[in-house]
C-alpha positions in Angstrom: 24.0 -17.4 6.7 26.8 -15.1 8.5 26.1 -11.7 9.4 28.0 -10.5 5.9 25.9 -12.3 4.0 22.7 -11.2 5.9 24.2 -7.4 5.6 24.3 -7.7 1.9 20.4 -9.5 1.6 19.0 -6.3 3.8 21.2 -4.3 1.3 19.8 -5.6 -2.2 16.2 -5.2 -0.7 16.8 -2.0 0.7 18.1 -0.8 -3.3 15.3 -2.9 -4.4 12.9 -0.7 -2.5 14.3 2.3 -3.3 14.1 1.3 -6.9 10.3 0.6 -6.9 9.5 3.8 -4.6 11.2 6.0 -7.2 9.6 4.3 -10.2 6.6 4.0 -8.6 6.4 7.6 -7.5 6.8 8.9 -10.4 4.6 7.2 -12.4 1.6 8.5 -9.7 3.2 11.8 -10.0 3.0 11.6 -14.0 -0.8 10.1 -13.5 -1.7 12.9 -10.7 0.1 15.6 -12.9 -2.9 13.7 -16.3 -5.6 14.4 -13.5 -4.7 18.1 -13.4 -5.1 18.6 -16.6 -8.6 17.9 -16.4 -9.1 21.4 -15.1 -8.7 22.7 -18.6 -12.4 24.3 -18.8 -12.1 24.8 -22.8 -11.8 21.0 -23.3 -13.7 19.6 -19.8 -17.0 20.3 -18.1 -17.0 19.3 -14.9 -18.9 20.5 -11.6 -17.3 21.1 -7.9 -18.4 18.2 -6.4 -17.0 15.6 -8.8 -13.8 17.6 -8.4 -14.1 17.2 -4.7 -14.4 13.7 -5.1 -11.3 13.2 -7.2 -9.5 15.2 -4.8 -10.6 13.4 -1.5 -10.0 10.1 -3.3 -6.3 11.1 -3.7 -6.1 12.4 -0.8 -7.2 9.3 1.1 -5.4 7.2 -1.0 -2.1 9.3 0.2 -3.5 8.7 3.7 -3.7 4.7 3.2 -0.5 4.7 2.5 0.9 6.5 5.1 -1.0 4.2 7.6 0.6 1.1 5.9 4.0 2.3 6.2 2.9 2.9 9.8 1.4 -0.4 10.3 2.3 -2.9 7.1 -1.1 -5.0 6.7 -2.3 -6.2 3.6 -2.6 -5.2 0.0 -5.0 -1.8 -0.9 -7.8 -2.8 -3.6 -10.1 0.4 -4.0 -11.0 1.4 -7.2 -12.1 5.0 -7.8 -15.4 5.5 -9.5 -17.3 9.1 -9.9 
């Protein structure tokens, strides 16, 4: 493979990542935007310390990430259970 080719291959992953980050974002945006509206007191009941829990669960999840981007390893499996 010559150096053009090899240009364009980093290229098409680097739109393909960008694709998938965007989509991807904003579907957890759209799903963290659904958890807010659990807050709604007239339709929910809900105490302080499940709310803490959801929150710290995002909140770590948002810190995995981070630390895979800083260190790629392998593939996040928690599952989030109150």
């Amino acid at each position: 493979m010559d150096g053009s080719n090899e240009a364009r291959g980093q290229s098409a992953r680097h739109q393909k990542f960008r694709d998938l980050a965007e989509s991807r974002t904003n579907k957890a945006l759209d799903a963290i935007g659904r958890i807010g509206s659990l807050s709604n007191r007239s339709i929910y009941e809900w105490d302080e310390a499940e709310v803490r829990k959801v929150v710290k669960t995002l909140k770590d999840a948002v810190s995995e990430v981070e630390a895979r981007f800083a260190s790629p390893k392998g593939k996040a499996s928690a599952k989030f259970k109150l």
